[in-house]
C-alpha positions in Angstrom: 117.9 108.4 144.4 117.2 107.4 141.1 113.1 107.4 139.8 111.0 105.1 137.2 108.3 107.0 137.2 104.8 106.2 135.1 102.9 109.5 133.2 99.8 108.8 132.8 98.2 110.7 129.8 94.5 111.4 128.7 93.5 110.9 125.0 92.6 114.5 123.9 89.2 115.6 121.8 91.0 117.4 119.3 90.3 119.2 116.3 93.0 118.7 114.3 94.0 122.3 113.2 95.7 122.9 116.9 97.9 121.3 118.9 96.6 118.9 121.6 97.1 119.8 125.0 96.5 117.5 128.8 93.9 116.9 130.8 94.8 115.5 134.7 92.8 112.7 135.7 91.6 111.7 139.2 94.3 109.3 140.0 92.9 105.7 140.5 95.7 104.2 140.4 96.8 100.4 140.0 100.1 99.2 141.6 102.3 96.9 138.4 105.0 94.5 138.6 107.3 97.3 137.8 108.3 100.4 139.9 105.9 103.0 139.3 102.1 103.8 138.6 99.8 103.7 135.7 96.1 105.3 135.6 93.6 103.6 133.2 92.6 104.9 130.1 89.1 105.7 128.9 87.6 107.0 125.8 84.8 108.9 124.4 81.9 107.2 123.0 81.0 109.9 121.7 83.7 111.2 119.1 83.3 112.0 115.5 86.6 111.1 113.1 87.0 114.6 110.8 89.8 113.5 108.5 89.8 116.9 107.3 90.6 118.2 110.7 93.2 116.1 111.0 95.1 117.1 107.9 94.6 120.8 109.2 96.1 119.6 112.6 99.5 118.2 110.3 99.8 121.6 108.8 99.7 123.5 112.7 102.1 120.7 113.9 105.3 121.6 111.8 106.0 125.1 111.9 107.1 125.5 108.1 105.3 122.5 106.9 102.2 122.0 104.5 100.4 118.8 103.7 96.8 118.0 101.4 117.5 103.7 139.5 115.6 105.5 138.2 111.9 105.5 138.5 109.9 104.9 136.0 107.0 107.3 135.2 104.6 105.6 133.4 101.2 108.2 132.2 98.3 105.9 131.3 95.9 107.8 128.4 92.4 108.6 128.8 90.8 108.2 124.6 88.7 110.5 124.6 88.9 110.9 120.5 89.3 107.2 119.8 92.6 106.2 118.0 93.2 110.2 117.6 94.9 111.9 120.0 96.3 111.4 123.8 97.0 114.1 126.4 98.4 113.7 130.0 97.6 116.0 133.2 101.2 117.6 134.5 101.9 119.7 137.2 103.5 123.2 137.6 104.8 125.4 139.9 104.5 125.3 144.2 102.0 124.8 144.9 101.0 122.4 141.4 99.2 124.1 139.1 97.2 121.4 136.9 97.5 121.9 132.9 96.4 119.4 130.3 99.0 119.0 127.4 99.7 117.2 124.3 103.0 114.4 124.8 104.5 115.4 121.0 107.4 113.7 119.6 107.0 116.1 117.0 107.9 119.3 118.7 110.0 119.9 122.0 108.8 123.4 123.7 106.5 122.7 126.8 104.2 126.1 126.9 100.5 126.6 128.0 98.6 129.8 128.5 99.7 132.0 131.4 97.0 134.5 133.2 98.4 137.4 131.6 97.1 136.0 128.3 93.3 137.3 127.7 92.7 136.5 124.3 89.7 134.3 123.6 91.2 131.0 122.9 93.4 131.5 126.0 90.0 131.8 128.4 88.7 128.6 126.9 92.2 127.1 128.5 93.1 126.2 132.1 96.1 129.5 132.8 99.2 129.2 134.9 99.7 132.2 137.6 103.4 132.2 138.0 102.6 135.0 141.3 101.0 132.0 143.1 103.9 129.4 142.4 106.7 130.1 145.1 109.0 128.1 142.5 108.8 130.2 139.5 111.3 132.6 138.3 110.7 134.8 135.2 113.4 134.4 132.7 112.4 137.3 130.3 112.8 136.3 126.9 110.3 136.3 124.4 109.3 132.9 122.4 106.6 133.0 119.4 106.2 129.4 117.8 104.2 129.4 114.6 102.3 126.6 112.8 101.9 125.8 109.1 98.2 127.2 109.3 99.2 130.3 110.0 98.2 130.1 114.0 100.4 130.9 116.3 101.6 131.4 120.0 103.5 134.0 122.1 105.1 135.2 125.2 107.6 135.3 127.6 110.2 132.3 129.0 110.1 131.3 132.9 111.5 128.3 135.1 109.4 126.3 137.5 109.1 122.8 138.9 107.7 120.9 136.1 106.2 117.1 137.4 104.9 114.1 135.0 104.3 111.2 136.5 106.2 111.7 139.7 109.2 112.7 138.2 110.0 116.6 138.8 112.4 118.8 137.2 113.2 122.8 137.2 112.3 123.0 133.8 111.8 126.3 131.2 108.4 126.7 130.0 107.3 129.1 127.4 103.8 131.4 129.1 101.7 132.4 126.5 100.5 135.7 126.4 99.0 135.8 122.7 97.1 132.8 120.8 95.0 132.8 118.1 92.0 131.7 117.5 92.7 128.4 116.5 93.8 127.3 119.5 90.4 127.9 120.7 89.2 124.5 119.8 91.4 122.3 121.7 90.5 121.0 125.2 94.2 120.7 125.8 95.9 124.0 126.9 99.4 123.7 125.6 102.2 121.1 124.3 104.7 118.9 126.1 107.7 118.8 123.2 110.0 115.1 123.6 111.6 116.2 120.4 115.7 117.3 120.6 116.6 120.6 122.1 117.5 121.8 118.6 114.0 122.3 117.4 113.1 124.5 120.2 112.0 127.6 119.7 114.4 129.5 121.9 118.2 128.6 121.1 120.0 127.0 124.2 116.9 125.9 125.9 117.3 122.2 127.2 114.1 120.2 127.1 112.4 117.8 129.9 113.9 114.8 129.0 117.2 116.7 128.7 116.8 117.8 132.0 115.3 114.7 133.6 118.3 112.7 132.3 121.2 114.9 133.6 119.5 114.8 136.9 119.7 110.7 136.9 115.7 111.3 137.2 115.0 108.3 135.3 116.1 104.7 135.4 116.6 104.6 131.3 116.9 108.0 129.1 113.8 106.4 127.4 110.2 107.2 126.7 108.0 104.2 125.3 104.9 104.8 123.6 101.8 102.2 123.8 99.2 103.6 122.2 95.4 102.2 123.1 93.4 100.7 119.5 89.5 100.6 119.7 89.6 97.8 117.3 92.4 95.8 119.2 91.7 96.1 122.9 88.7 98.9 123.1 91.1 101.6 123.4 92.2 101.6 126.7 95.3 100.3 128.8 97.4 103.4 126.4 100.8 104.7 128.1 103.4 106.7 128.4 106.1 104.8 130.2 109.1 107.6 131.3 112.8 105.9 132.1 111.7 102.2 131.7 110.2 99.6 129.0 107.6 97.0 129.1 108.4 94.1 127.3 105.4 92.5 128.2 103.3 94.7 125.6 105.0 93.5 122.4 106.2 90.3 120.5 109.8 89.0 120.2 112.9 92.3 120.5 112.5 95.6 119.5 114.3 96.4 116.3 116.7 99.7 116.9 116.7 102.1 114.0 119.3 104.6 114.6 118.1 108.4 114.4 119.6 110.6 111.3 118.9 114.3 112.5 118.5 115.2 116.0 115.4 117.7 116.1 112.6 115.7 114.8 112.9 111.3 115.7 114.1 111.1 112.0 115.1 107.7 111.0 115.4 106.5 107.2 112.1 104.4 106.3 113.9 102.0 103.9 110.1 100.9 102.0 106.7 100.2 101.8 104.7 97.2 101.0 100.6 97.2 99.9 98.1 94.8 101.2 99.1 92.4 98.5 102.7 92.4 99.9 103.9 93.9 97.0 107.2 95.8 97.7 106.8 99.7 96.5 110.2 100.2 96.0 110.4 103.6 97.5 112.8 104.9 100.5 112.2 108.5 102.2 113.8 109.9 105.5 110.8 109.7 107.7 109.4 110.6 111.5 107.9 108.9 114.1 105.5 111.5 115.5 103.1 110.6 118.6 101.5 113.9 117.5 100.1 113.3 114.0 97.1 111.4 113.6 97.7 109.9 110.3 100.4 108.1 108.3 101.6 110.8 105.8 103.8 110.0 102.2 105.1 110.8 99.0 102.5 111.2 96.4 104.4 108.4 94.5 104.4 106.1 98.1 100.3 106.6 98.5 99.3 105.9 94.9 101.8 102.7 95.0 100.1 101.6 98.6 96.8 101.9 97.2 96.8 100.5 94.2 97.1 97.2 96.3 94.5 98.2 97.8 91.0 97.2 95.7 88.5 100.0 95.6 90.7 102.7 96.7 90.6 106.0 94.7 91.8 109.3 95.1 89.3 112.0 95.3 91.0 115.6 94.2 89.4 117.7 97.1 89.2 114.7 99.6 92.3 112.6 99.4 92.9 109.0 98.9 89.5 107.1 100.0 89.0 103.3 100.6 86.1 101.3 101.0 84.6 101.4 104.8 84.4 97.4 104.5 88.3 97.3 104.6 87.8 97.7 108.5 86.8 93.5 108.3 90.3 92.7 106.5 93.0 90.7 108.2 96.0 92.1 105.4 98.2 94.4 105.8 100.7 97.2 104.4 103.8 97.4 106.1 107.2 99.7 106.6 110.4 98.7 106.3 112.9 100.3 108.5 116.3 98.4 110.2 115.6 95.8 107.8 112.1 94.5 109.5 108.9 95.4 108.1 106.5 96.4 110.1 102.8 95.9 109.8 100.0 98.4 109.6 96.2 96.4 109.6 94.2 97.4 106.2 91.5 97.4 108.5 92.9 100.8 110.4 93.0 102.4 106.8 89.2 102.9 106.7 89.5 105.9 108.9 86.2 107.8 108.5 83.2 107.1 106.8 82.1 109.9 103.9 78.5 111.5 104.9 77.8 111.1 100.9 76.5 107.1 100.4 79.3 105.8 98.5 80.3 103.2 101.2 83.8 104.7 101.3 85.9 105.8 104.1 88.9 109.0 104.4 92.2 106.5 104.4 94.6 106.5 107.4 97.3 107.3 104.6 97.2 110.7 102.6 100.0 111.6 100.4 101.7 115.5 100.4 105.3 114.6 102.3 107.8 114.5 99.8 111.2 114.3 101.6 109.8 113.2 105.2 107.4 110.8 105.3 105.1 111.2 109.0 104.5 107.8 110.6 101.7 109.0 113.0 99.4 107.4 114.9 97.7 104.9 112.5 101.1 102.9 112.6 102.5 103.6 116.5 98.7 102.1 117.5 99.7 98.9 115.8 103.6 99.6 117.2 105.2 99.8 120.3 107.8 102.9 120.3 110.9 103.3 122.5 112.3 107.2 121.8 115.8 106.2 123.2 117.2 109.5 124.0 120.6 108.4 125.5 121.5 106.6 122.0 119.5 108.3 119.8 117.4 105.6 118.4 114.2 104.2 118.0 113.4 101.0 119.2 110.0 99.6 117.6 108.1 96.2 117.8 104.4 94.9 117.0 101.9 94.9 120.1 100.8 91.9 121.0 96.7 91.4 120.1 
């Protein structure tokens, strides 16, 4: 019988130079209209934005890359670093095994530290004890994934029941053995890849979705991304919705936008417009990555988007900076991509305030991706996102406000 099933995933505290694993929350769930479940997000209070952090986080997301009837599984997110970052609990192995991992677009291995691991950052992790699961298998080969940082992460391949949301597949997950230390700092223990099977780090290795798909585990071979917005609705209510789509979170149809290179959700990004509606007049293949924080571009692309911007400036060390009082403006910059342009709020620019007096704020868009501009965060927030496996396409609308 074919599943919807809802994942529901917990906004991660994350510093940005690792990759953001899950954290399982109690299950209060809500029944929906729709087949499935959904569990309500909450945030931290207490979180402070480090842009810096974040741009160190781009560089240990891309291994290679520098920058300055199906059910329905729907996995609500817990913010716990407002408008940052979002991790889901998922379960491993007979009996479950809880691990907290980072849903990434950007990447398509699912690992997390195994007991066998003893390094430092591993300890400070929740580690999966493939002798207690009567469901694992060890599968022997090594894996080693590394970051543009310089950290990385090793071990051995094994198989197990993987579950999100209710739907459960045999799946291969990658045990680390060996971290460094800047995995340390996340509270999340590991990475849940929904990129294409081509980026992962072992050759032949078919990912979740692959897996969940061929098994007719979900009603659509989709995942749609509603991310939660402290300024637009306090950030909660965020999902994950596995094998279905909720129309009722955005305005008119989604706009397809066919992807150009399975690995990565590369589409083309056809231009930009500033705040003054000003059309940039620059094109760039480009990503839609649930696991970068910001909106990153072509040097050319940031300079041209902030020069409609007044009182933006580019600081050498510190990147493009606008004024914090942006976060009252009702404009806009915008992307163009399948001939719609869709809108980003000026006001989610002013990312983080400078500790120096000046009144200005770290800008949700940095420049330093030439070739492949990152749409991160900053813009899926303000977009809903359907990663439509099964036709390789992205389907995107605005949320509703």
């Amino acid at each position: 019988m074919r599943i919807t099933t809802l994942v529901s995933l917990t906004v991660a505290v994350l510093t940005f130079a690792t990759a953001a694993p899950i954290n399982r929350r109690p299950h209060g769930m809500s029944h929906v209209a729709r087949k499935g479940f959904s569990v309500p997000l909450t945030r931290n209070p207490h979180f402070k934005r480090n842009a810096q952090a974040m741009i160190a986080k781009i560089n240990h997301r891309y291994p290679g890359m520098n920058v300055l009837s199906g059910s329905t599984g729907k996995v609500p997110l817990t913010d716990v670093r407002p408008d940052l970052e979002y991790y889901g609990t998922v379960s491993v192995g007979t009996p479950a095994q809880d691990v907290k991992l980072d849903f990434d677009t950007g990447s398509s291995d699912i690992w997390f530290p195994s007991v066998a691991c003893t390094t430092k950052a591993c300890k400070q992790h929740s580690r999966f004890d493939s002798s207690k699961s009567s469901t694992f298998k060890k599968d022997g080969r090594p894996w080693t994934i590394k970051y543009g940082d310089g950290s990385t992460a090793s071990g051995i391949l094994g198989t197990d029941m993987v579950s999100v949301g209710g739907v459960a597949v045999q799946q291969t997950i990658g045990l680390a053995t060996q971290e460094s230390s800047q995995f340390g700092s996340s509270p999340s223990d590991g990475l849940f890849g929904l990129g294409f099977n081509t980026i992962e780090s072992v050759r032949g290795v078919k990912t979740f979705l692959d897996n969940a798909i061929a098994a007719g585990s979900l009603s659509k071979p989709v995942v749609s991304v509603f991310l939660p917005s402290i300024r637009r609705n306090g950030g909660v209510g965020g999902e994950y919705l596995f094998g279905d789509i909720d129309s009722t979170k955005f305005d008119g149809d989604l706009t397809y936008v066919p992807v150009t290179k399975k690995g990565y959700w590369q589409i083309n990004i056809d231009d930009a417009a500033s705040s003054n509606g000003q059309s940039i007049g620059q094109s760039s293949a480009g990503i839609i990555d649930t696991g970068t924080t910001l909106i990153i571009v072509s040097d050319a692309a940031a300079q041209a988007i902030h020069d409609g911007i007044e009182g933006a400036t580019l600081d050498q060390q510190a990147g493009w900076l606008v004024p914090c009082s942006l976060t009252s403006s009702t404009d806009n910059v915008s992307f163009t991509m399948g001939g719609k342009a869709f809108n980003v709020p000026v006001a989610d620019l002013a990312y983080e305030p400078l500790d120096d007096g000046s009144g200005n704020c770290f800008s949700g868009i940095q420049a330093g991706q030439e070739d492949l501009w990152i749409l991160g965060d900053v813009f899926i927030k303000n977009n809903y996102c359907v990663f439509d496996q099964g036709q390789a396409r992205i389907g995107i609308a605005p949320l509703k406000y």
